[in-house]
FIBA-955310 format. One record per residue (C-alpha): chain; x negated, y, z; residue number from 1; residue in three letters. Coordinates in steps of 0.25 Angstrom, whole numbers. Layout:
! FIBA-955310
 chain    px    py    pz   n res
     A     X     Y     Z NUM ALA
...
This chain:
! FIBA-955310
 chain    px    py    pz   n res
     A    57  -456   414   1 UNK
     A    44  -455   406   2 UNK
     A    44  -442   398   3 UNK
     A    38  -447   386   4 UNK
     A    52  -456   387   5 UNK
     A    60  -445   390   6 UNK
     A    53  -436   379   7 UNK
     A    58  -447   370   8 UNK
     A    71  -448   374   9 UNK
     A    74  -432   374  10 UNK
     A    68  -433   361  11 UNK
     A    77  -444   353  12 UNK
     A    90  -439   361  13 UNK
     A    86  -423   356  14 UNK
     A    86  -430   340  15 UNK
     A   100  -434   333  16 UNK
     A    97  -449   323  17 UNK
     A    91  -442   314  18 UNK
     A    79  -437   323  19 UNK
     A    83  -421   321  20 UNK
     A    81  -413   334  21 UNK
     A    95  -410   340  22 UNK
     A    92  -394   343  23 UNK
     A    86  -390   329  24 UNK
     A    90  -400   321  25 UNK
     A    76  -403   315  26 UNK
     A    67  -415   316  27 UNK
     A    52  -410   321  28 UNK
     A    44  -409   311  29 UNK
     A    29  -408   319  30 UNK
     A    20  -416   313  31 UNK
     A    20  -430   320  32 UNK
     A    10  -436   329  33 UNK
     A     7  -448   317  34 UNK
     A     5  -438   307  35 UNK
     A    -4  -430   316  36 UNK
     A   -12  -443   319  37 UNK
     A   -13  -446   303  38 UNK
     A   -19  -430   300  39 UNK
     A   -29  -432   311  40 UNK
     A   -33  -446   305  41 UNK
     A   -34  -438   291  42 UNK
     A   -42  -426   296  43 UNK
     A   -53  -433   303  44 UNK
     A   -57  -444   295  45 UNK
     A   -62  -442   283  46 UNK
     A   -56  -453   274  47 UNK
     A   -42  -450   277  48 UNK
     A   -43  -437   277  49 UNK
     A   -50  -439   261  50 UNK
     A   -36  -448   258  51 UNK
     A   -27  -436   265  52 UNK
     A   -34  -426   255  53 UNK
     A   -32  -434   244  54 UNK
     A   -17  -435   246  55 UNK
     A   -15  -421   248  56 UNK
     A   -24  -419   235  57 UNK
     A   -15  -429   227  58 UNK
     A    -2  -423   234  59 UNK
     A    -7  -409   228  60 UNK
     A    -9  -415   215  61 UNK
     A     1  -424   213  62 UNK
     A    13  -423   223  63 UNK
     A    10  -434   230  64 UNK
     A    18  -438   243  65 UNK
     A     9  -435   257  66 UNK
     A    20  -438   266  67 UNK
     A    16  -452   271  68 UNK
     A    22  -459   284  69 UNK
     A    27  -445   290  70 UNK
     A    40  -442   294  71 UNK
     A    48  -432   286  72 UNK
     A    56  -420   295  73 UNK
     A    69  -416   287  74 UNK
     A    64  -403   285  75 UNK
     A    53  -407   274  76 UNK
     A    61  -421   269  77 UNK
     A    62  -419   253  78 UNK
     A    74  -428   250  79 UNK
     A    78  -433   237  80 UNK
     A    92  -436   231  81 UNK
     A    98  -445   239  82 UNK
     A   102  -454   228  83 UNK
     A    87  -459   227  84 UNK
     A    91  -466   239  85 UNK
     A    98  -475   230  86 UNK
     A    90  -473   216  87 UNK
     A    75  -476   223  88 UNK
     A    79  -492   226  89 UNK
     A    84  -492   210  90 UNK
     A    69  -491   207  91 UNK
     A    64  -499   220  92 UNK
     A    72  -511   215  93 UNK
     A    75  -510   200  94 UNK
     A    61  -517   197  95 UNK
     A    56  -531   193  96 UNK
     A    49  -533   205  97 UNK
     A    64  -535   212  98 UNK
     A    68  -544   198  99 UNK
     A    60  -557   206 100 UNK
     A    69  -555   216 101 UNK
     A    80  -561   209 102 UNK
     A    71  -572   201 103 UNK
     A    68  -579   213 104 UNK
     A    84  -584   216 105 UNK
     A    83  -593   201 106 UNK
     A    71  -597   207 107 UNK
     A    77  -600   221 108 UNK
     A    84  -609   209 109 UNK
     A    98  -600   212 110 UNK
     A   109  -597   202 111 UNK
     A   109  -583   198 112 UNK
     A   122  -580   204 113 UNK
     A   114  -585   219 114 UNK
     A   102  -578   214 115 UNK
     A   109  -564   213 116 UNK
     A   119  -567   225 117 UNK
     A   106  -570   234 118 UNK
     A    99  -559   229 119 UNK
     A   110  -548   230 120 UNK
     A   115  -551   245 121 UNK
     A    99  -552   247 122 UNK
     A    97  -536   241 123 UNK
     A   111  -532   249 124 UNK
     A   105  -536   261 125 UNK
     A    90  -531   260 126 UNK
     A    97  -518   256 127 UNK
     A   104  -516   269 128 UNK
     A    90  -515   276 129 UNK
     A    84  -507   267 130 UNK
     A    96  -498   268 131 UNK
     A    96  -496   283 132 UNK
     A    83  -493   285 133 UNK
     A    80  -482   274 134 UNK
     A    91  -474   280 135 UNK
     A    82  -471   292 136 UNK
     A    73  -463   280 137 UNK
     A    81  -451   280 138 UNK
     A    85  -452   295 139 UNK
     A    71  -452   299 140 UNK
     A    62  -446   288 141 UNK
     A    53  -458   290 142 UNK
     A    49  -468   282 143 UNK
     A    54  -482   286 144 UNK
     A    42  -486   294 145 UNK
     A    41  -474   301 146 UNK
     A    57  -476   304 147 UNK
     A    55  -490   310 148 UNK
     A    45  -484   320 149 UNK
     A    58  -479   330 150 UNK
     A    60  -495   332 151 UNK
     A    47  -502   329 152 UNK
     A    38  -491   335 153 UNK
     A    27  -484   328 154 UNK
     A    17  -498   330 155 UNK
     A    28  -509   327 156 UNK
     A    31  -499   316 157 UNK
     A    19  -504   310 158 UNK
     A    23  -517   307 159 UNK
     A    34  -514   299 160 UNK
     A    23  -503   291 161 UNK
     A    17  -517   290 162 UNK
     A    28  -525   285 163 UNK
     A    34  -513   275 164 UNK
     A    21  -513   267 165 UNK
     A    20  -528   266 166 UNK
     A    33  -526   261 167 UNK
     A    31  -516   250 168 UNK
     A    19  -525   246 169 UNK
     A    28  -537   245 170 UNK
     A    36  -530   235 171 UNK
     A    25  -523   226 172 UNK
     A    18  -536   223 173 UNK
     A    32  -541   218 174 UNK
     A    32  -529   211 175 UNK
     A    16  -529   204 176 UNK
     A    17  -541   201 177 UNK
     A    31  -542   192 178 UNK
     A    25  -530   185 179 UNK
     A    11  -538   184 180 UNK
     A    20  -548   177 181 UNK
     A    27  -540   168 182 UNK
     A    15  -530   164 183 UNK
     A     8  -543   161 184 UNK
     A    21  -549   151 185 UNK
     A    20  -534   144 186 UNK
     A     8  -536   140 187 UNK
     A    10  -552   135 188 UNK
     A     2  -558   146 189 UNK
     A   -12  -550   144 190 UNK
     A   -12  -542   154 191 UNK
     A   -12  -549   169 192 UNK
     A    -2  -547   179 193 UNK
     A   -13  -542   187 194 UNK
     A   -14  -528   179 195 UNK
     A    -1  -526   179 196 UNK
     A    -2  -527   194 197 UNK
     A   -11  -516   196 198 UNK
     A    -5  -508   186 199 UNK
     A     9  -506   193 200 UNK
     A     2  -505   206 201 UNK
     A    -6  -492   202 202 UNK
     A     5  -486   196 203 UNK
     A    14  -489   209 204 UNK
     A     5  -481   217 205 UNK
     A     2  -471   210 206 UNK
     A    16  -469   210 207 UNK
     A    19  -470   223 208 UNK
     A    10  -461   230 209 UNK
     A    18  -449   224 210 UNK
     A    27  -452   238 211 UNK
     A    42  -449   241 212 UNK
     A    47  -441   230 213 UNK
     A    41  -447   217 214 UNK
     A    46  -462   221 215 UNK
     A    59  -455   224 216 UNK
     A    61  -449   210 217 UNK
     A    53  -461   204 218 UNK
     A    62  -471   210 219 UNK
     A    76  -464   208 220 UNK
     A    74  -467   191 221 UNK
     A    64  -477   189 222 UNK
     A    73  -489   190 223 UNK
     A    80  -484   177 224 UNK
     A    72  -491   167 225 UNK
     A    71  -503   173 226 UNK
     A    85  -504   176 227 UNK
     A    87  -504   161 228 UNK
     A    76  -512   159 229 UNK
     A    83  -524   170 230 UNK
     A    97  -521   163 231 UNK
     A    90  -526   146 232 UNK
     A    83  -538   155 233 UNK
     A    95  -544   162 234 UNK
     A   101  -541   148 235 UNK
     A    92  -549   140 236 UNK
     A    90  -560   149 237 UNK
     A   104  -563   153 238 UNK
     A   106  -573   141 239 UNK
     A    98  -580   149 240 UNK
     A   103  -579   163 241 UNK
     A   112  -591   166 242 UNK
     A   120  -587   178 243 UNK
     A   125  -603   179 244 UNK
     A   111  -609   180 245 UNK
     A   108  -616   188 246 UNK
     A   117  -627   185 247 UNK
     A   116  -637   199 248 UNK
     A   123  -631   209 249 UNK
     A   114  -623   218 250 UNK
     A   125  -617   228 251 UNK
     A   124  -626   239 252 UNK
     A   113  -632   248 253 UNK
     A   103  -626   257 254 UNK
     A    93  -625   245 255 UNK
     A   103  -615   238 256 UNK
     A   106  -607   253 257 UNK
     A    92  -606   256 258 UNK
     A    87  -602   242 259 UNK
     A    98  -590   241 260 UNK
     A    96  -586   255 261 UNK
     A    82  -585   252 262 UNK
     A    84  -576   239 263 UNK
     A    94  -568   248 264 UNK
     A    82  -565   257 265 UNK
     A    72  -561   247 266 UNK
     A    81  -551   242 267 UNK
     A    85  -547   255 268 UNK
     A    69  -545   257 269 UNK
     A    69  -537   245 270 UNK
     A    81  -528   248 271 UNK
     A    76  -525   263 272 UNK
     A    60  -524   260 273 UNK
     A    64  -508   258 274 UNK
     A    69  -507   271 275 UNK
     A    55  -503   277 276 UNK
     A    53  -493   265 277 UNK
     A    68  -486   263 278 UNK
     A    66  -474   272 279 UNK
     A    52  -471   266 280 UNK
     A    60  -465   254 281 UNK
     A    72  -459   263 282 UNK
     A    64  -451   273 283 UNK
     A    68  -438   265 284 UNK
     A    81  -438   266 285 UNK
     A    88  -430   276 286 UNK
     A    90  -437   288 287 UNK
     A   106  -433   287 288 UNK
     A   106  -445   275 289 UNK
     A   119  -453   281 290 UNK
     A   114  -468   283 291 UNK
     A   125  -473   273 292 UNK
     A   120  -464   262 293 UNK
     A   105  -470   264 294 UNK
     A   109  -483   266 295 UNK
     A   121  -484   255 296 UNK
     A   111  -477   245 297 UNK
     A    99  -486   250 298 UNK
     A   107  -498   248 299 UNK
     A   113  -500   236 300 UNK
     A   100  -493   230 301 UNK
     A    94  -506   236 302 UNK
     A   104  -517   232 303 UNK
     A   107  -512   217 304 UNK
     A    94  -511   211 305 UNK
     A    89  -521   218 306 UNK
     A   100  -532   215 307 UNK
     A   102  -527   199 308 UNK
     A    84  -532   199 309 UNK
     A    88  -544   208 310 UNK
     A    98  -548   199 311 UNK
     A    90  -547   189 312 UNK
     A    79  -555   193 313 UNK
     A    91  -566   197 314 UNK
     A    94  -567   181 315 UNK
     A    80  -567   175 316 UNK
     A    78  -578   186 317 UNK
     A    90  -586   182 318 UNK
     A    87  -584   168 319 UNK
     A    72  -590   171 320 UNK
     A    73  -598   179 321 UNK
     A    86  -602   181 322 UNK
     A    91  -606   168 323 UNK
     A    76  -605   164 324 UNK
     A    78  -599   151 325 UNK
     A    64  -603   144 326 UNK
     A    58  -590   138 327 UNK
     A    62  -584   152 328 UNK
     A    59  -596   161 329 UNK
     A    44  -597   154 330 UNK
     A    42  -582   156 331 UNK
     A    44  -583   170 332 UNK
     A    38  -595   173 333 UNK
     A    24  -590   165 334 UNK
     A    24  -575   167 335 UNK
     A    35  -572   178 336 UNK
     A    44  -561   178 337 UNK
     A    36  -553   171 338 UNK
     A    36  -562   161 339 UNK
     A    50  -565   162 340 UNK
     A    54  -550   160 341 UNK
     A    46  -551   148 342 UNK
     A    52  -561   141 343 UNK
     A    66  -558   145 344 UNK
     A    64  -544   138 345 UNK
     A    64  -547   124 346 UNK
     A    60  -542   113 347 UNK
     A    45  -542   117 348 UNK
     A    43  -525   115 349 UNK
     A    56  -522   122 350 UNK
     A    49  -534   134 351 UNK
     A    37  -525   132 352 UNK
     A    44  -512   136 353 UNK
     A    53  -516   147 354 UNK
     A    43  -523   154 355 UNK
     A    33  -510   155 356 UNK
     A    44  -504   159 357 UNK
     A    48  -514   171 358 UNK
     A    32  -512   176 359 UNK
     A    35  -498   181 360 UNK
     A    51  -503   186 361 UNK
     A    42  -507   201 362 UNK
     A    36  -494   200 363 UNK
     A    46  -490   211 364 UNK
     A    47  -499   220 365 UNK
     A    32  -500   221 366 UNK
     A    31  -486   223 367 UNK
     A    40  -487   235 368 UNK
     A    31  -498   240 369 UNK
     A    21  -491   240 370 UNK
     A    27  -479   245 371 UNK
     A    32  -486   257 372 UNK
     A    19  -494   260 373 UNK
     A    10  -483   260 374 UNK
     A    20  -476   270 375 UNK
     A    21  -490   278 376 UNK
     A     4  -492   278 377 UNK
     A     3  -476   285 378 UNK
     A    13  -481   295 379 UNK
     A     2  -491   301 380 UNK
     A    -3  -479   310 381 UNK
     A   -10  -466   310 382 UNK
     A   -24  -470   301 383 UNK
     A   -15  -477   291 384 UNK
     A    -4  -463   292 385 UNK
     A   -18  -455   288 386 UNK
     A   -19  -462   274 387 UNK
     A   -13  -456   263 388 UNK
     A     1  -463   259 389 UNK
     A    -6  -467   245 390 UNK
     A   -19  -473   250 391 UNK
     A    -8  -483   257 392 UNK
     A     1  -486   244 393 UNK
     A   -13  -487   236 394 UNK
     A   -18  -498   244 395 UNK
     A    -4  -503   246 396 UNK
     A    -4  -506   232 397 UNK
     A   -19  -510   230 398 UNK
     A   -15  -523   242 399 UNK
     A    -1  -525   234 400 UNK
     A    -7  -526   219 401 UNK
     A   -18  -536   226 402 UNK
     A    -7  -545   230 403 UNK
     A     2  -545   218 404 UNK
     A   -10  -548   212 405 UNK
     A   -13  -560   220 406 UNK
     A     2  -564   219 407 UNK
     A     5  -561   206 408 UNK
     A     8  -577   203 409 UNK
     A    17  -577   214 410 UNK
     A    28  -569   214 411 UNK
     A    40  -577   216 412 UNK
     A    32  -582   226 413 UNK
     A    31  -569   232 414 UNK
     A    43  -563   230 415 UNK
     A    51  -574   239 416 UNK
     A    42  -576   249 417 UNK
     A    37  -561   252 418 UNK
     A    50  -554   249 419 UNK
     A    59  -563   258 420 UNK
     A    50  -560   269 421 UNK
     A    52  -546   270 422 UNK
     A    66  -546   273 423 UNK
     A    64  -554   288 424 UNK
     A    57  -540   292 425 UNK
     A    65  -531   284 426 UNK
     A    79  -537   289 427 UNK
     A    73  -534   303 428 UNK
     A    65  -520   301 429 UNK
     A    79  -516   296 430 UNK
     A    88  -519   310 431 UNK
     A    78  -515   317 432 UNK
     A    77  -500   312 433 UNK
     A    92  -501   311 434 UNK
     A    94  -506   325 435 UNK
     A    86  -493   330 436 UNK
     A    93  -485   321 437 UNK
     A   108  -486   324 438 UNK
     A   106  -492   339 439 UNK
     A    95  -489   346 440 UNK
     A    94  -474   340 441 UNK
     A   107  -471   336 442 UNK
     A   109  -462   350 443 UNK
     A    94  -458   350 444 UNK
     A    90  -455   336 445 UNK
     A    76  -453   333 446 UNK
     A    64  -445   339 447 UNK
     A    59  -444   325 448 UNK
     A    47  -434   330 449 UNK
     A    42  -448   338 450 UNK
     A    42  -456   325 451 UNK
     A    26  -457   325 452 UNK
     A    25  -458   340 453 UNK
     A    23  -470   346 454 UNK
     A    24  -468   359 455 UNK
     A    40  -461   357 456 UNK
     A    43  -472   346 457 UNK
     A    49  -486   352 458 UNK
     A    36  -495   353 459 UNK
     A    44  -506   344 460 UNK
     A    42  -519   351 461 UNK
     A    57  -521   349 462 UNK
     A    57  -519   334 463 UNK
     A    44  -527   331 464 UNK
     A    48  -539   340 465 UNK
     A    62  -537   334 466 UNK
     A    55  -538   319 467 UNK
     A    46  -551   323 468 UNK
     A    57  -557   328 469 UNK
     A    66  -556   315 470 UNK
     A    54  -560   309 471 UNK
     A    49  -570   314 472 UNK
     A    60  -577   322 473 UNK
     A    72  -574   308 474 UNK
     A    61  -573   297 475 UNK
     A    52  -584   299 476 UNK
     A    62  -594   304 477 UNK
     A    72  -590   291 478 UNK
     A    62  -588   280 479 UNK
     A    60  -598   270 480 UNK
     A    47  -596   260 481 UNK
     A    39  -604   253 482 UNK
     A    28  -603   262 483 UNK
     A    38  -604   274 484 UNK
     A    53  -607   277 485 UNK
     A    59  -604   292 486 UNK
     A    65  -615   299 487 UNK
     A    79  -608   297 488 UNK
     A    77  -607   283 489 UNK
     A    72  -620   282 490 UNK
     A    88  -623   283 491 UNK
     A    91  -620   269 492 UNK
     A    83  -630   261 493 UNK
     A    70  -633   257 494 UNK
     A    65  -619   253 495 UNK
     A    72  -614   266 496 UNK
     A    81  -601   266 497 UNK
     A    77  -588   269 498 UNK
     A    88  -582   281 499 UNK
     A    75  -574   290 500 UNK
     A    81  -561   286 501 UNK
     A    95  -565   294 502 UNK
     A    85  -571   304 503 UNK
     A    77  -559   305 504 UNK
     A    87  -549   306 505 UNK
     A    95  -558   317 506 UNK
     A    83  -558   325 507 UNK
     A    80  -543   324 508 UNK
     A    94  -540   325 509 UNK
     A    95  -546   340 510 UNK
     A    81  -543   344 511 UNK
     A    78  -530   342 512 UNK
     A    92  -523   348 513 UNK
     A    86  -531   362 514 UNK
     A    73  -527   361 515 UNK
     A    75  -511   357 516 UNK
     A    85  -510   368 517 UNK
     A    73  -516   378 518 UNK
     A    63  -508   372 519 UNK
     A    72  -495   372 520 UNK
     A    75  -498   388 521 UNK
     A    60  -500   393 522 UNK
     A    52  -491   383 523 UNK
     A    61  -480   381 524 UNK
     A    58  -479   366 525 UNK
């Protein structure tokens, strides 16, 4: 046998599943070969080592998180209360940049009760992926990237660093541009969407460079206020809502299938889209977390918030467009939702208030974006692991204001089309890691010493073909956008509906088991 092989193998059978050392009970703690690799790089040439200096002066002066990519022993993990695992997703979805989520059912031209059914089976769903992937946070002390290297190897790993951060950047243009809108109805029209873009951008990353423990504590109370807020706007626009409207029957057909599947998907999207971020904020908690606890805490702290904003958006959607209530109708038709959530809040000094507040309700989920890409971008290899975390999220931010610039007429358009897409790779990323998790390394556990290794890591082929082929053989043929609808979705109508994520997962689900199972026999790894 090869000794490198046999190496290996002595090495995964001498850790128990959650990567300790089976003699002292401790994961080895020497600085890893990447990390290594990234000093050097900071050392020798000049620019980075100038970026490296700055973060250390700026961690000196201000606390700021160095951490970046590297993986956290058990020995110096720093955990918070365990309950933040189910208070961080309050202020990650309690926001208006989830509220046009729910719009886009009325719009779909679905009843309020088809709207809020799609969209809530949707969140359930997504939620499940987001759930089972964030538990491997605590058992691993890596962040989810770095996790999915034990399946799709340390270079197919850097496909899904790719995909995580076109994610991230999905969501914040949502985000920078519902806030453009409304920073833009507070001040009557004089002021352009545009500047209120950039405004919430700076602030998000200013904010987000602080690191682990600040979003922490700044997630687990700044949904409060909005909370409130979304209670006094359902309240004062629910005259308004007519749950029977419309009046024709929409319950049968292909139209109405493929228009709810489709919503369905979005919010599947939605709800699944943290599923390549969750362990990024677990990764300090003990490794002895149970998997229910994490994925109990993780799950409804996704599906609650998230469907109370949904839900929201589903009324204001109805009462919009729906039953088209004028003032409410020409509000969203001129100014969209900002304008809408202008009007419904009534008097105009009260609208004025609630609306600067809203602005800062996407605080937390941008800073978490952020957080995540930054960690996603020094994942790409050993140069981009030498830049500083916060030069990342900065120029992460820069590329997503540009684009919710570009885009800032167009964000139904956006929202359906980019959102549902995410969830034919998230739906896949998700069995994937699972498969490899309680079959292929339920015996074995994991050599977490290798994790930056890439000759000891598998070499992925079976992951990444496993992903394309969710992709492109569920996804493409089961999507349905307005730029593009799948033959299979083509089914349900004209405007097609969107079934790639049960494609997707179908697909990866019978390809990947075959594929590890070769790789494992003829690699070794």
């Amino acid at each position: 046998m090869d000794p490198e092989k046999r190496d290996l193998e002595n090495r995964d059978h001498s850790t128990d599943s959650h990567g300790f050392d089976s003699e002292n009970g401790t994961a080895d703690s020497d600085a890893a070969d990447e990390i290594k690799r990234a000093r050097d790089i900071q050392n020798r040439t000049g620019l980075f080592r100038y970026m490296r200096k700055g973060e250390e002066w700026l961690d000196a002066k201000l606390g700021i998180e160095t951490q970046g990519v590297d993986r956290i022993p058990e020995e110096k993990k720093q955990p918070p209360s365990v309950i933040n695992i189910f208070l961080m997703w309050w202020s990650l979805n309690i926001h208006v940049g989830v509220v046009p989520l729910g719009i886009l059912g009325p719009e779909f031209g679905l009843s309020l009760g088809q709207s809020i059914a799609a969209s809530v089976v949707g969140t359930f769903l997504g939620a499940i992926c987001t759930s089972c992937t964030g538990t491997l946070g605590p058992k691993l002390g890596l962040r989810q990237i770095a996790c999915s290297r034990y399946s799709f190897g340390f270079w197919g790993s850097k496909l899904c660093s790719f995909l995580n951060v076109i994610i991230g950047g999905g969501f914040a243009v949502v985000n920078y541009v519902v806030v453009g809108q409304i920073l833009s109805a507070c001040s009557d029209y004089t002021m352009s969407i545009t500047v209120g873009i950039v405004i919430i951008a700076v602030i998000s990353d200013v904010i987000s460079i602080f690191g682990f423990k600040l979003i922490h504590t700044f997630e687990k109370y700044s949904w409060i206020a909005t909370f409130i807020l979304f209670l006094v706007l359902i309240g004062q626009a629910a005259p308004h809502v007519h749950p029977e409207a419309p009046e024709e029957d929409g319950d049968s057909g292909l139209l109405f299938a493929g228009n709810f599947l489709t919503i369905l998907a979005i919010n599947f999207s939605n709800a699944s889209g943290w599923c390549s971020m969750a362990a990024d904020y677990y990764c300090h908690f003990p490794s002895t977390t149970p998997f229910w606890k994490t994925f109990t805490l993780t799950f409804w702290g996704v599906v609650i918030p998230t469907c109370f904003s949904v839900i929201i958006g589903c009324c204001l959607g109805n009462a919009a467009i729906t039953a088209a209530y004028p003032p409410y109708a020409e509000a969203y038709e001129q100014h969209g939702l900002g304008g809408l959530i202008a009007t419904v809040y009534h008097p105009s000094g009260w609208s004025k208030f609630c609306l600067v507040i809203l602005t800062f309700s996407v605080l937390g989920n941008n800073i978490a974006i952020n957080y995540s890409s930054g960690l996603s971008l020094q994942l790409l290899g050993h140069y981009f692991h030498a830049v500083p975390r916060l030069i990342w999220s900065l120029l992460f931010v820069i590329v997503v204001a540009v684009l919710a610039i570009a885009g800032q007429e167009h964000l139904s358009t956006i929202v359906s089309n980019f959102v549902s897409l995410l969830g034919y790779w998230t739906v896949s990323f998700t069995i994937i890691l699972m498969m490899e998790d309680k079959i292929f390394r339920k015996r074995s556990g994991y050599n977490l010493t290798v994790w930056d290794q890439p000759s000891k890591l598998p070499i992925g082929v079976a992951a990444v073909v496993a992903l394309l082929a969710g992709y492109c053989a569920g996804g493409v043929t089961g999507m349905a956008q307005t730029w593009y609808i799948g033959p299979i979705a083509a089914k349900f109508g004209g405007y097609g509906g969107d079934v790639g994520i049960y494609l997707s997962a179908a697909f990866t689900a019978v390809v990947y088991p075959v594929l590890r199972t070769v790789e494992k026999k003829y690699i070794g790894r």
